[in-house]
PQR file with spaces between the fields and no chain letter, atoms N, CA, C, O and H, PARSE charges and radii, in Angstrom:
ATOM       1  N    UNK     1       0.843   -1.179    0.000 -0.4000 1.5000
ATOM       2  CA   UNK     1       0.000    0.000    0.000 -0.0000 2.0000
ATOM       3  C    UNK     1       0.887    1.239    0.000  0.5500 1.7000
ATOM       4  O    UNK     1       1.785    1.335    0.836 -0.5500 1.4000
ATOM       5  N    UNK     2       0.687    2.115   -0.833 -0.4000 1.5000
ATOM       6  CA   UNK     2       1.374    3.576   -0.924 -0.0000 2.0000
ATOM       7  C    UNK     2       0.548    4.446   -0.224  0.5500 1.7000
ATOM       8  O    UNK     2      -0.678    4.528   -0.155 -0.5500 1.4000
ATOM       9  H    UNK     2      -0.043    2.038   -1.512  0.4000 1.0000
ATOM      10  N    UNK     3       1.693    5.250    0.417 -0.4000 1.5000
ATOM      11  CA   UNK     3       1.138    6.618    1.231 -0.0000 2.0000
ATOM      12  C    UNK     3       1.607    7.788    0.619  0.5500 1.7000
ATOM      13  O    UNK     3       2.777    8.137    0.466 -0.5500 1.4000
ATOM      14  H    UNK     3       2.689    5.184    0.361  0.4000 1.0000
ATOM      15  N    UNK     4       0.466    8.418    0.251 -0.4000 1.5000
ATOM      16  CA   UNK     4       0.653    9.541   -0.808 -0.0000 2.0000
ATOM      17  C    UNK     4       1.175   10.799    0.548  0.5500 1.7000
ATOM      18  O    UNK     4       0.984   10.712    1.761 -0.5500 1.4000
ATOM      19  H    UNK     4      -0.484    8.135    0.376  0.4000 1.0000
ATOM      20  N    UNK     5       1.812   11.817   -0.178 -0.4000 1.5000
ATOM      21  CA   UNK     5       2.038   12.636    1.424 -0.0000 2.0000
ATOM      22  C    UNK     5       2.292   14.018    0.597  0.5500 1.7000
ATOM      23  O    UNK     5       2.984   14.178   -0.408 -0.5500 1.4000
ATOM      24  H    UNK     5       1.968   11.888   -1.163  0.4000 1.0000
ATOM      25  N    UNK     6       1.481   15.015    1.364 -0.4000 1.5000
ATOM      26  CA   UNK     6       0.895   16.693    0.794 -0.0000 2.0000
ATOM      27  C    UNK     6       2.507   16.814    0.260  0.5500 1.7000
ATOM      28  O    UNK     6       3.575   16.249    0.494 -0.5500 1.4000
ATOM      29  H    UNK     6       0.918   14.885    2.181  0.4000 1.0000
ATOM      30  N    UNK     7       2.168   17.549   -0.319 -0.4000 1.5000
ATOM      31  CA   UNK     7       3.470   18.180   -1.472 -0.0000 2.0000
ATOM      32  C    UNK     7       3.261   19.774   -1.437  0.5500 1.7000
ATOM      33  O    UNK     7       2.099   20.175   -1.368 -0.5500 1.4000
ATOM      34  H    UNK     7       1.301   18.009   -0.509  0.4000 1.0000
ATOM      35  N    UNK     8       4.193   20.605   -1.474 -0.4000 1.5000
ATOM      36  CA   UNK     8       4.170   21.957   -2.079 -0.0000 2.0000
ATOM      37  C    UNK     8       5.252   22.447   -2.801  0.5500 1.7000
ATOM      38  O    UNK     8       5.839   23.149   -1.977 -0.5500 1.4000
ATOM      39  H    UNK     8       5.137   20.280   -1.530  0.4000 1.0000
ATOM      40  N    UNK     9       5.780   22.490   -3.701 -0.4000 1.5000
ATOM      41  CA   UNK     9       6.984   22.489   -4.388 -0.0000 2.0000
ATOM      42  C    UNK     9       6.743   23.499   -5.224  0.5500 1.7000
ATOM      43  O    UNK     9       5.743   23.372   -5.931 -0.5500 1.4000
ATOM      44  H    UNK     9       5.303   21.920   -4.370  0.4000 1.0000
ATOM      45  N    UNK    10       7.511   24.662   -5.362 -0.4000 1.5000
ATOM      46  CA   UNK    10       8.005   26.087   -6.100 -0.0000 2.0000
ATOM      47  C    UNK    10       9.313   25.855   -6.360  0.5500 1.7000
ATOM      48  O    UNK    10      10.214   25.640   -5.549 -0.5500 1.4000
ATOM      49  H    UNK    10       8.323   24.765   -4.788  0.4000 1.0000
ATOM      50  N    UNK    11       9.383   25.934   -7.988 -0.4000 1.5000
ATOM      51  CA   UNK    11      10.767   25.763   -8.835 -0.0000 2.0000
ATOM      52  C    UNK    11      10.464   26.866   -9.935  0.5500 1.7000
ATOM      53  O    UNK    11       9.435   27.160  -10.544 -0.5500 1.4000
ATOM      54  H    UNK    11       8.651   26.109   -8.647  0.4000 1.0000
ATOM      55  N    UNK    12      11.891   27.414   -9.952 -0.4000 1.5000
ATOM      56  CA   UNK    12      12.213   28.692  -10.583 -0.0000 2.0000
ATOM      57  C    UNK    12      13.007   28.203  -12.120  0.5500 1.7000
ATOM      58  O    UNK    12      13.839   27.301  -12.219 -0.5500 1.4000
ATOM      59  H    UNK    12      12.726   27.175   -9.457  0.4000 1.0000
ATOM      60  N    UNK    13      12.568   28.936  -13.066 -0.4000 1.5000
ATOM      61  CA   UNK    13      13.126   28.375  -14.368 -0.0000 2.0000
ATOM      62  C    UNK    13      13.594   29.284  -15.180  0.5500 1.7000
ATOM      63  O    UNK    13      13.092   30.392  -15.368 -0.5500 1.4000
ATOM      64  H    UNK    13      11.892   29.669  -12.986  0.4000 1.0000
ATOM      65  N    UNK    14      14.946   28.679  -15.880 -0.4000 1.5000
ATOM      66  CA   UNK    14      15.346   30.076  -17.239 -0.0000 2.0000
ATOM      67  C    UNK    14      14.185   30.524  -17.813  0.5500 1.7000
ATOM      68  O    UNK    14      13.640   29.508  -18.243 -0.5500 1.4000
ATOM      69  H    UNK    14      15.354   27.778  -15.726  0.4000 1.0000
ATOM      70  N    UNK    15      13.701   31.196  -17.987 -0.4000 1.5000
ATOM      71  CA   UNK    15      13.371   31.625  -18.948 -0.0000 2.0000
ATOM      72  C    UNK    15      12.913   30.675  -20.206  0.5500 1.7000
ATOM      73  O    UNK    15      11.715   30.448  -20.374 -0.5500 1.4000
ATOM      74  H    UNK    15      14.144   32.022  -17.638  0.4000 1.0000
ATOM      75  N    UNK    16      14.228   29.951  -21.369 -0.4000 1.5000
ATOM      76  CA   UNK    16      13.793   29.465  -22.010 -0.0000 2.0000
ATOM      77  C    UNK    16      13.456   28.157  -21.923  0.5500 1.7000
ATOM      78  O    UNK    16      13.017   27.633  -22.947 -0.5500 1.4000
ATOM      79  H    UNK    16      15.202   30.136  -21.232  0.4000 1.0000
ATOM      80  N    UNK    17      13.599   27.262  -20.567 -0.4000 1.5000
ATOM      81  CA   UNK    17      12.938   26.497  -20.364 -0.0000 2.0000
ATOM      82  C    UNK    17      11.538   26.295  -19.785  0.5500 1.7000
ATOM      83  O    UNK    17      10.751   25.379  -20.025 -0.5500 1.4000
ATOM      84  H    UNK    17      13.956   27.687  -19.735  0.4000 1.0000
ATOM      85  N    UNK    18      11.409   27.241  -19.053 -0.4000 1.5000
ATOM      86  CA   UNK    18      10.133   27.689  -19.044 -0.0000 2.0000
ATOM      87  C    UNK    18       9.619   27.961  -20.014  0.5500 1.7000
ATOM      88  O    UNK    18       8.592   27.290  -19.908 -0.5500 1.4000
ATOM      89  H    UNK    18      12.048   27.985  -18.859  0.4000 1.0000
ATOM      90  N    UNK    19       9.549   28.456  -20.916 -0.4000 1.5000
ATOM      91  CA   UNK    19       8.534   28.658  -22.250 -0.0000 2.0000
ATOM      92  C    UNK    19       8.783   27.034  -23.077  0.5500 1.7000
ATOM      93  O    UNK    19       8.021   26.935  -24.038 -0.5500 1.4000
ATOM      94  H    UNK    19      10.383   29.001  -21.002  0.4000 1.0000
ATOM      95  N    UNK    20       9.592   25.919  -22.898 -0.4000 1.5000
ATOM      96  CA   UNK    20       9.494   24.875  -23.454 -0.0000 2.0000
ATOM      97  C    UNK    20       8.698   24.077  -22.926  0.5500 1.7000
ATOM      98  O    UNK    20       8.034   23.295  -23.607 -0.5500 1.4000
ATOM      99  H    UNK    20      10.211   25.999  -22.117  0.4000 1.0000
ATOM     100  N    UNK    21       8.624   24.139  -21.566 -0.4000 1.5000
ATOM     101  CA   UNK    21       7.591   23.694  -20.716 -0.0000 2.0000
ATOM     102  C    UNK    21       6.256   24.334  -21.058  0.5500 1.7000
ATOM     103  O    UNK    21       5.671   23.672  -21.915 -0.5500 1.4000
ATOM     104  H    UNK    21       9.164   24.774  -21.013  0.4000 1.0000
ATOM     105  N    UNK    22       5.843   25.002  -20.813 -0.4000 1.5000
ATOM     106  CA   UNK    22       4.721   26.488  -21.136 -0.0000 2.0000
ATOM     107  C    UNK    22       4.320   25.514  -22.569  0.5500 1.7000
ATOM     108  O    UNK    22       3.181   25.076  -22.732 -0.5500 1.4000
ATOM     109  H    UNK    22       6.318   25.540  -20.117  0.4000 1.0000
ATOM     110  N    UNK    23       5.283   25.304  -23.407 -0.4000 1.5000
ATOM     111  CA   UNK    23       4.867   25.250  -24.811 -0.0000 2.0000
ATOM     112  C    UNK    23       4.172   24.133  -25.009  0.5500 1.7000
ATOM     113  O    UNK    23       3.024   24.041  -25.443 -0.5500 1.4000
ATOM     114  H    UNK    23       6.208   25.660  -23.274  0.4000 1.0000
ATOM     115  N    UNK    24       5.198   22.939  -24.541 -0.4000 1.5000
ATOM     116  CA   UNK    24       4.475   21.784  -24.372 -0.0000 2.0000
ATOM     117  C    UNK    24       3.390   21.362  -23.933  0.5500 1.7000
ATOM     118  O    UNK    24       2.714   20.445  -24.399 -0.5500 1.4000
ATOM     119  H    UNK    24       6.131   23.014  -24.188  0.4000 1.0000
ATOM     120  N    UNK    25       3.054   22.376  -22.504 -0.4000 1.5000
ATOM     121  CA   UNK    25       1.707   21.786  -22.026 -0.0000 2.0000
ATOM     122  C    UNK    25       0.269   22.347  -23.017  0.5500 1.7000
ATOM     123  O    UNK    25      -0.800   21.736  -23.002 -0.5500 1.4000
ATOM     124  H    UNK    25       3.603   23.121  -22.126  0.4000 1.0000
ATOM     125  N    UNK    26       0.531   23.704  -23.904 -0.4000 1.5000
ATOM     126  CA   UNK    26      -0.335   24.158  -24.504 -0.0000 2.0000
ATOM     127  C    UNK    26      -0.712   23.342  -25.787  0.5500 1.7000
ATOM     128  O    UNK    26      -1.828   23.390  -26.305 -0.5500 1.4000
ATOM     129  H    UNK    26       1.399   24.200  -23.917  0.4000 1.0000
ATOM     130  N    UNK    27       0.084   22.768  -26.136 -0.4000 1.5000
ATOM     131  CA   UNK    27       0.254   22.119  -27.400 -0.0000 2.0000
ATOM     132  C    UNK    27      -0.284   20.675  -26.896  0.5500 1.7000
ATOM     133  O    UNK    27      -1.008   20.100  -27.709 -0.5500 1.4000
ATOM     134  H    UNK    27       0.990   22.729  -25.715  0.4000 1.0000
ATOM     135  N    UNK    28      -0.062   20.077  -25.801 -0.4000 1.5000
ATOM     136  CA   UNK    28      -1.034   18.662  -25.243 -0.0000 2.0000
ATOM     137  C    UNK    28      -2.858   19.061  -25.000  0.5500 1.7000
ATOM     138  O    UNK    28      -3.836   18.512  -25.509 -0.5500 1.4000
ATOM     139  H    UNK    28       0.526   20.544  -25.140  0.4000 1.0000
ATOM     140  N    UNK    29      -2.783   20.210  -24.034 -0.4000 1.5000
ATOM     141  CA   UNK    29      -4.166   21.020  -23.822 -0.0000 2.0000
ATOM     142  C    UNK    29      -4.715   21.082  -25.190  0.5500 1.7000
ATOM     143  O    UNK    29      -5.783   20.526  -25.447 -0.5500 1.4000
ATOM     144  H    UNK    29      -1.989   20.656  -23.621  0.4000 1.0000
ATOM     145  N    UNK    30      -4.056   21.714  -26.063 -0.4000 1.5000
ATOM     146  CA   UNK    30      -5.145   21.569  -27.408 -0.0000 2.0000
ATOM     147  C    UNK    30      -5.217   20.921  -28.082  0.5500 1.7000
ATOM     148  O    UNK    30      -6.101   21.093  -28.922 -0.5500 1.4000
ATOM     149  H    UNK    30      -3.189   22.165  -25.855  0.4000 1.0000
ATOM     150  N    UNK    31      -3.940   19.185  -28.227 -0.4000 1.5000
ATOM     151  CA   UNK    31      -4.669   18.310  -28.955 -0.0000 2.0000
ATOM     152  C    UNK    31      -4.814   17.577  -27.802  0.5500 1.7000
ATOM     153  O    UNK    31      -4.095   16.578  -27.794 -0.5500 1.4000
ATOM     154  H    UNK    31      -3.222   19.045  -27.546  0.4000 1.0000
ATOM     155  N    UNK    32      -5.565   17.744  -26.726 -0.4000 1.5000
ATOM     156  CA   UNK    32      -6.580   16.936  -26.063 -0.0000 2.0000
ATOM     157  C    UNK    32      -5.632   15.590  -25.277  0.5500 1.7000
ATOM     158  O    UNK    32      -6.171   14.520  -24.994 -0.5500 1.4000
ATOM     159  H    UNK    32      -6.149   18.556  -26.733  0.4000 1.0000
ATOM     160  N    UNK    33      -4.588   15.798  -25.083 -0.4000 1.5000
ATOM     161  CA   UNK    33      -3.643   14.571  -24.551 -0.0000 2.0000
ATOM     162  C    UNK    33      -3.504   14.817  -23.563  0.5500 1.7000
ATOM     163  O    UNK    33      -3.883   15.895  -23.105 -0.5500 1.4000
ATOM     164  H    UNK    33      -4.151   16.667  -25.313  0.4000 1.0000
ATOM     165  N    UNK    34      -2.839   13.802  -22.790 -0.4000 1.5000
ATOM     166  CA   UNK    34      -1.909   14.355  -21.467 -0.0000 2.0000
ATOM     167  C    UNK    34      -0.622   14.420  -22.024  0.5500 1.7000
ATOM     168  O    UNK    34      -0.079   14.302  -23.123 -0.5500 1.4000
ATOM     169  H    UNK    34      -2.531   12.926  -23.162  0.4000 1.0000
ATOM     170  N    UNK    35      -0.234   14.738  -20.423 -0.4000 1.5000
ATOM     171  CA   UNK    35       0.906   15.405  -20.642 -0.0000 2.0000
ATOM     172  C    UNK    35       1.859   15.183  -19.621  0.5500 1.7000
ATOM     173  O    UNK    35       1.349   15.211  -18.501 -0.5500 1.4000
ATOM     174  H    UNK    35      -0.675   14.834  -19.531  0.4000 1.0000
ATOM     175  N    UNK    36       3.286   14.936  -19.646 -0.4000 1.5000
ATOM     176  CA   UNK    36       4.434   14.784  -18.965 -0.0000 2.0000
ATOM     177  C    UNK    36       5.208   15.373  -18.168  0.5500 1.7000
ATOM     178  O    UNK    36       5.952   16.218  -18.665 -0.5500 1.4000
ATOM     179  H    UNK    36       3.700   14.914  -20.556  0.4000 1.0000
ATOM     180  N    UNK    37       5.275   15.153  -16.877 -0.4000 1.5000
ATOM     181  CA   UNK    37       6.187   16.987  -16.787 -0.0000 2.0000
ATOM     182  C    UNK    37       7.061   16.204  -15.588  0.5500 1.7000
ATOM     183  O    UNK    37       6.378   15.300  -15.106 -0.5500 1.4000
ATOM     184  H    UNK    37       4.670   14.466  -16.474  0.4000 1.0000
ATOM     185  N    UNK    38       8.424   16.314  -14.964 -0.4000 1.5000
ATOM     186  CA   UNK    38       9.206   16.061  -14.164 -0.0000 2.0000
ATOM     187  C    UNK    38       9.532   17.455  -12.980  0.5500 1.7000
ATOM     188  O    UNK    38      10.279   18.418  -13.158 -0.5500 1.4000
ATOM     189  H    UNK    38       8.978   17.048  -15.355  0.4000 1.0000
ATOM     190  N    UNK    39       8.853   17.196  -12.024 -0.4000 1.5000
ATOM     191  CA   UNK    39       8.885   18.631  -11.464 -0.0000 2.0000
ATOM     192  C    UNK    39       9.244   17.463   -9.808  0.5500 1.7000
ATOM     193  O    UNK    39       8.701   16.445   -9.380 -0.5500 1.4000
ATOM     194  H    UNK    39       8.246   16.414  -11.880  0.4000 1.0000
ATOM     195  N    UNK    40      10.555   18.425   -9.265 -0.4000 1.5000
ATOM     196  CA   UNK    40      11.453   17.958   -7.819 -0.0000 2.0000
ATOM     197  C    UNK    40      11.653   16.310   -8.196  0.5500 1.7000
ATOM     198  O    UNK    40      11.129   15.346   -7.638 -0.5500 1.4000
ATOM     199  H    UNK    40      10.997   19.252   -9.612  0.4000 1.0000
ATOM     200  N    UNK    41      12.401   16.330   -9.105 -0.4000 1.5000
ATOM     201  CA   UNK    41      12.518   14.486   -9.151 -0.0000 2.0000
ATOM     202  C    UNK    41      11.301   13.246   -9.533  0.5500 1.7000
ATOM     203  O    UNK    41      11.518   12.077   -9.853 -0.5500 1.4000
ATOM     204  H    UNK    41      12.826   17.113   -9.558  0.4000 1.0000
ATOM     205  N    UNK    42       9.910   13.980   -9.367 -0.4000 1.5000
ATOM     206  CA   UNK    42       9.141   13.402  -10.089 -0.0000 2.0000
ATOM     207  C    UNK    42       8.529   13.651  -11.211  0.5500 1.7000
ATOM     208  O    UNK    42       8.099   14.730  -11.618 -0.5500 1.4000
ATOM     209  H    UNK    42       9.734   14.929   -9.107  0.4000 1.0000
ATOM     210  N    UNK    43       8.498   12.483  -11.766 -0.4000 1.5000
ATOM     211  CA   UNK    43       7.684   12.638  -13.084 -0.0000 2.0000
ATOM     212  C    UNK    43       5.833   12.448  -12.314  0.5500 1.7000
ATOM     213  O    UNK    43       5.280   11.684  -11.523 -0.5500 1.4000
ATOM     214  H    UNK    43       8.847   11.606  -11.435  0.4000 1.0000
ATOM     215  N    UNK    44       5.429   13.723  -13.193 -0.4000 1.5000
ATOM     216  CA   UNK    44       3.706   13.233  -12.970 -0.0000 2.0000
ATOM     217  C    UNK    44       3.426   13.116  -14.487  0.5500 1.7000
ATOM     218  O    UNK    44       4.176   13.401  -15.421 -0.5500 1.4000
ATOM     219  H    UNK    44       5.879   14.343  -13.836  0.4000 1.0000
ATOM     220  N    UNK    45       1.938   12.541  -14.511 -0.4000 1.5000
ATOM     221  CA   UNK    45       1.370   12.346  -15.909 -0.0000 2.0000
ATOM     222  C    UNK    45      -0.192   13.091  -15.761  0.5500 1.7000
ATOM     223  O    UNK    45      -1.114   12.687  -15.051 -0.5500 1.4000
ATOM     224  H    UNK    45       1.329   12.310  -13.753  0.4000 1.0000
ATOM     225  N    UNK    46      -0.186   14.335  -16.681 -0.4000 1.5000
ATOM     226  CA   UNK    46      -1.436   14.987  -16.248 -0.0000 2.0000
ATOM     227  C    UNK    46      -2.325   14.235  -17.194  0.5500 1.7000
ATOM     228  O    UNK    46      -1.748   14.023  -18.260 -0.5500 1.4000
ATOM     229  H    UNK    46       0.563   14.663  -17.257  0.4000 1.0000
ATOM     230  N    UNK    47      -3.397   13.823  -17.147 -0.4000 1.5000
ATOM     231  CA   UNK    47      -4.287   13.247  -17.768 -0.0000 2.0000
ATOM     232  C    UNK    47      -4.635   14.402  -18.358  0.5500 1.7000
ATOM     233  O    UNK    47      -4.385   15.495  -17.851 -0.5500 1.4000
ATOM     234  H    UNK    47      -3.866   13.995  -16.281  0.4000 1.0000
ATOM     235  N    UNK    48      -5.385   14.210  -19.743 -0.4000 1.5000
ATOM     236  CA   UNK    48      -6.244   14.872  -20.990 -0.0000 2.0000
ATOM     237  C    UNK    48      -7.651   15.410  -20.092  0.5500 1.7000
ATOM     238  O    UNK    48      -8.077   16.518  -20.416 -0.5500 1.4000
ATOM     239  H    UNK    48      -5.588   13.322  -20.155  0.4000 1.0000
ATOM     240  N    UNK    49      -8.028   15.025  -19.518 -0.4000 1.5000
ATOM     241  CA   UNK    49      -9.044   15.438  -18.510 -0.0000 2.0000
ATOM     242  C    UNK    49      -9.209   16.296  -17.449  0.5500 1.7000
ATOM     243  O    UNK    49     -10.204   16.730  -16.868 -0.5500 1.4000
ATOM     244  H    UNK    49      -7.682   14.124  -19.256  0.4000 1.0000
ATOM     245  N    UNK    50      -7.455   16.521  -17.257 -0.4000 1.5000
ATOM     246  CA   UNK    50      -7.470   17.383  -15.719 -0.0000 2.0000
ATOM     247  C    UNK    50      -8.300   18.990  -16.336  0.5500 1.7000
ATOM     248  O    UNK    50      -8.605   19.250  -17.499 -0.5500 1.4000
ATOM     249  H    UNK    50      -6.647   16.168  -17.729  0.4000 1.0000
ATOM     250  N    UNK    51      -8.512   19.934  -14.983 -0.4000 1.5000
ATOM     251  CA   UNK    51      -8.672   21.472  -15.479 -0.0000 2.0000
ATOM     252  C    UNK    51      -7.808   22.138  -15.392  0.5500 1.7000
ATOM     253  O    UNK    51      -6.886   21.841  -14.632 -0.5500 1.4000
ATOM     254  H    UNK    51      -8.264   19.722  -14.038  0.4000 1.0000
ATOM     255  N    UNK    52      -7.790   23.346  -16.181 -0.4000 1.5000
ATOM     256  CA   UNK    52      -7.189   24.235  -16.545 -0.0000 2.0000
ATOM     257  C    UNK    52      -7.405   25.299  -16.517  0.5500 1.7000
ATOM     258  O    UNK    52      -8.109   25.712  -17.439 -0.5500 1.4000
ATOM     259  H    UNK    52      -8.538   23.588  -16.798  0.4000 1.0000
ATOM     260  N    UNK    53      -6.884   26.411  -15.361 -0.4000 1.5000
ATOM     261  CA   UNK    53      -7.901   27.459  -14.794 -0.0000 2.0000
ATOM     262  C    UNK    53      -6.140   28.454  -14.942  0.5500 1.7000
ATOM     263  O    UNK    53      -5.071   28.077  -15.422 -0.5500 1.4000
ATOM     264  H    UNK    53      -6.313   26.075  -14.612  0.4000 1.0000
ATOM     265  N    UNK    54      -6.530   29.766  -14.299 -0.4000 1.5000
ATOM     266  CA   UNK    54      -5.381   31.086  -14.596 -0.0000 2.0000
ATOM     267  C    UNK    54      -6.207   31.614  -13.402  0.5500 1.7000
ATOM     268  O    UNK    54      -7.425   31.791  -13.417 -0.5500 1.4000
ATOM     269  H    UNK    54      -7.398   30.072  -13.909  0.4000 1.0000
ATOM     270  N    UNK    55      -5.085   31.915  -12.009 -0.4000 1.5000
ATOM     271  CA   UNK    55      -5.262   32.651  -11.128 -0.0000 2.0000
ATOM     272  C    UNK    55      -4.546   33.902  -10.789  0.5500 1.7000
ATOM     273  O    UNK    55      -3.316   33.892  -10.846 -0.5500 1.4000
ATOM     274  H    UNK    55      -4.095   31.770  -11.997  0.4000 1.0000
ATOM     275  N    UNK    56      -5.140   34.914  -10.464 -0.4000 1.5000
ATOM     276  CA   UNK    56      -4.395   35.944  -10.254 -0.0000 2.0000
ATOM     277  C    UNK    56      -4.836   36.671   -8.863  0.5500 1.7000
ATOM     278  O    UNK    56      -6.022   36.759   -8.547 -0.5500 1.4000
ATOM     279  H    UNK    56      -6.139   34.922  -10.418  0.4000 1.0000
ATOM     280  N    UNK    57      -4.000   37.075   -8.231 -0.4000 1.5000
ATOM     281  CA   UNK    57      -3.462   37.086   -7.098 -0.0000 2.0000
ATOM     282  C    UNK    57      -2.636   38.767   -6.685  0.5500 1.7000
ATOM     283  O    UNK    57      -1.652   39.170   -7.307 -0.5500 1.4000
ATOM     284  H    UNK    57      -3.037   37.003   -8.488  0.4000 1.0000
ATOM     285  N    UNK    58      -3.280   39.525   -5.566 -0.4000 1.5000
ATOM     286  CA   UNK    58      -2.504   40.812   -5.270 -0.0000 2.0000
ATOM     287  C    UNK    58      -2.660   41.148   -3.956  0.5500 1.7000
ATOM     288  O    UNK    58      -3.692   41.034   -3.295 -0.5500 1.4000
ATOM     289  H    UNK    58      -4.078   39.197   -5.061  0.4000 1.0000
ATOM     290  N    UNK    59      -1.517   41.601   -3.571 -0.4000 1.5000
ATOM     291  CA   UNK    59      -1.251   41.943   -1.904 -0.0000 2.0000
ATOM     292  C    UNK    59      -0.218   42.671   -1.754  0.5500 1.7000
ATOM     293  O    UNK    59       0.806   42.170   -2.220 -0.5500 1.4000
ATOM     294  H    UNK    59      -0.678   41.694   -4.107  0.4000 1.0000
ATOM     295  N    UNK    60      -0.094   43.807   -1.208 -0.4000 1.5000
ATOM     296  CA   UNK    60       0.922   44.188   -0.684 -0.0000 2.0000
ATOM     297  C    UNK    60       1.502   44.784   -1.808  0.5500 1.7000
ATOM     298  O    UNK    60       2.711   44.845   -1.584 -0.5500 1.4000
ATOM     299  H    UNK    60      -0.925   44.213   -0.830  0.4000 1.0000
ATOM     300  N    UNK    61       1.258   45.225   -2.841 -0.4000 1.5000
ATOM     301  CA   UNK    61       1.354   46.012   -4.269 -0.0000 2.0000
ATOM     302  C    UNK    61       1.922   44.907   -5.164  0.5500 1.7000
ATOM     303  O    UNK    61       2.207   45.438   -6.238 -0.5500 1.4000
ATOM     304  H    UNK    61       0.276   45.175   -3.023  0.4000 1.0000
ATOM     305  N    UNK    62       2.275   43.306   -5.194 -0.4000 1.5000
ATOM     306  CA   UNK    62       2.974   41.923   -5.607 -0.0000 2.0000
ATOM     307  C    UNK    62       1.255   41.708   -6.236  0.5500 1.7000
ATOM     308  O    UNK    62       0.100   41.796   -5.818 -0.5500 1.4000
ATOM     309  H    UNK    62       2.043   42.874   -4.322  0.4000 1.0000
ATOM     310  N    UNK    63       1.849   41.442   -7.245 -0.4000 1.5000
ATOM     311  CA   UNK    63       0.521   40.523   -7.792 -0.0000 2.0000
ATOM     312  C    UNK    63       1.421   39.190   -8.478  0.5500 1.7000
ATOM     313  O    UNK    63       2.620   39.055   -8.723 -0.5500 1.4000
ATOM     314  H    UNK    63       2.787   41.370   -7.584  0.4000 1.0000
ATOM     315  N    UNK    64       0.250   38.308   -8.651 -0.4000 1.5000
ATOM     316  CA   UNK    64       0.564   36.810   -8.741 -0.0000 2.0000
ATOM     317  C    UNK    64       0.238   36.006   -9.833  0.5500 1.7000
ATOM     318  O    UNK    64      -0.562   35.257   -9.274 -0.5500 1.4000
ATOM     319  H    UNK    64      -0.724   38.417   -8.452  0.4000 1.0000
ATOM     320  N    UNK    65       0.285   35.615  -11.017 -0.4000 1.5000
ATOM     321  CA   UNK    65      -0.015   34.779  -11.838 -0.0000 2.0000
ATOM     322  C    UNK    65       0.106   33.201  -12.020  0.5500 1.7000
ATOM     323  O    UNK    65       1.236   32.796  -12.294 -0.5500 1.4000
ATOM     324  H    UNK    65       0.935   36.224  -11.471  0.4000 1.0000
ATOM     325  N    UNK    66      -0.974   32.201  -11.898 -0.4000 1.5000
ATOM     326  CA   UNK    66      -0.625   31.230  -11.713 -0.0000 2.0000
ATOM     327  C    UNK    66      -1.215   30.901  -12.535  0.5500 1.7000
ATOM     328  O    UNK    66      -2.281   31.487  -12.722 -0.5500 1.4000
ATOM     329  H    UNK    66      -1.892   32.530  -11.676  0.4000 1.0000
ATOM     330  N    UNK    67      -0.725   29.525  -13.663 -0.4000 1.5000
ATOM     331  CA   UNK    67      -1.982   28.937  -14.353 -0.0000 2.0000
ATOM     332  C    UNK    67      -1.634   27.359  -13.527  0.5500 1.7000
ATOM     333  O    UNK    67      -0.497   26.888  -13.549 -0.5500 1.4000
ATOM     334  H    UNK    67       0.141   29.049  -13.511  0.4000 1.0000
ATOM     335  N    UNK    68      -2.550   26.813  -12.973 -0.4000 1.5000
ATOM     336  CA   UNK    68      -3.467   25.746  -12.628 -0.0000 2.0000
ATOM     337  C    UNK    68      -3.487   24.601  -13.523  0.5500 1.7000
ATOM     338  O    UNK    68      -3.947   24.779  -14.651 -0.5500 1.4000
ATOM     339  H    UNK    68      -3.474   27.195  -12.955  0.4000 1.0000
ATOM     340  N    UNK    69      -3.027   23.369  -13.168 -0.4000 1.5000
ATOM     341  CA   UNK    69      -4.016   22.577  -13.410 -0.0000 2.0000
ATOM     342  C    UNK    69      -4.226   20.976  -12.439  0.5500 1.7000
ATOM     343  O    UNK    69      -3.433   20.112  -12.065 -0.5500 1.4000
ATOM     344  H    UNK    69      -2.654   23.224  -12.251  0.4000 1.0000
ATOM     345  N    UNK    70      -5.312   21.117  -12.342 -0.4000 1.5000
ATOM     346  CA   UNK    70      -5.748   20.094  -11.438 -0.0000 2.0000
ATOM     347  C    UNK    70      -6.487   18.893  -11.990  0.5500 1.7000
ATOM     348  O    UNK    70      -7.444   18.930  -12.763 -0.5500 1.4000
ATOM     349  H    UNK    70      -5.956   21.818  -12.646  0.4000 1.0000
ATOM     350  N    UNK    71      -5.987   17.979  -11.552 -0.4000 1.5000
ATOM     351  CA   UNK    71      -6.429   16.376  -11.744 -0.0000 2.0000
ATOM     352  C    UNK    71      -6.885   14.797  -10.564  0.5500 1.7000
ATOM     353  O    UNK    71      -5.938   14.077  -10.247 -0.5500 1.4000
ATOM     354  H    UNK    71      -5.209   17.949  -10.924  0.4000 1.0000
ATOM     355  N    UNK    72      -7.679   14.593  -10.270 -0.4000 1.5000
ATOM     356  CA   UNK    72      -7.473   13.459   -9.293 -0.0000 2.0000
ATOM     357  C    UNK    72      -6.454   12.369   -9.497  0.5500 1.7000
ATOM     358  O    UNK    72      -6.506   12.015  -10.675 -0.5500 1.4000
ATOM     359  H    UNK    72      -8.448   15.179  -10.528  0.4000 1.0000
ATOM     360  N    UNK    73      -5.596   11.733   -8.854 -0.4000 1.5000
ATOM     361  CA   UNK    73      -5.320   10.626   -8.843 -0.0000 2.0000
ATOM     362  C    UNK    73      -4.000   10.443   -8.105  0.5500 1.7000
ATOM     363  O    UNK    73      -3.515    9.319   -7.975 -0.5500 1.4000
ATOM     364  H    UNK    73      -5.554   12.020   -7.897  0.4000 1.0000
């Protein structure tokens, strides 16, 4: 039996790997696939099903951009 255990992980990226990442997931999102991503040593697999939401966020004159996406499993 596996014990899944809360996660919070913030990773900072060049620039142009970030937009290869960025690119990839837009390009799975619109032909309807999942998608691959290796984030702190793990690989997850987002299913074609998860959502896909854009949060924005302000405090303290810092505002926040996040795009989201959430999946069960």
């Amino acid at each position: 039996m596996s014990v899944r255990r809360a996660r919070d992980l913030e990773k900072s990226y060049p620039r142009a790997q970030f937009v290869a990442k960025l690119r990839r997931l837009a390009d799975a999102v619109e032909a309807g696939e999942a998608f691959t991503i290796m984030v702190g040593g793990e690989r997850l697999r987002v299913p074609a099903e998860a959502v896909v939401s854009v949060e924005h966020e302000r405090s303290g004159g810092i505002s926040e951009l996040e795009f989201q996406v959430r999946w069960r499993g």
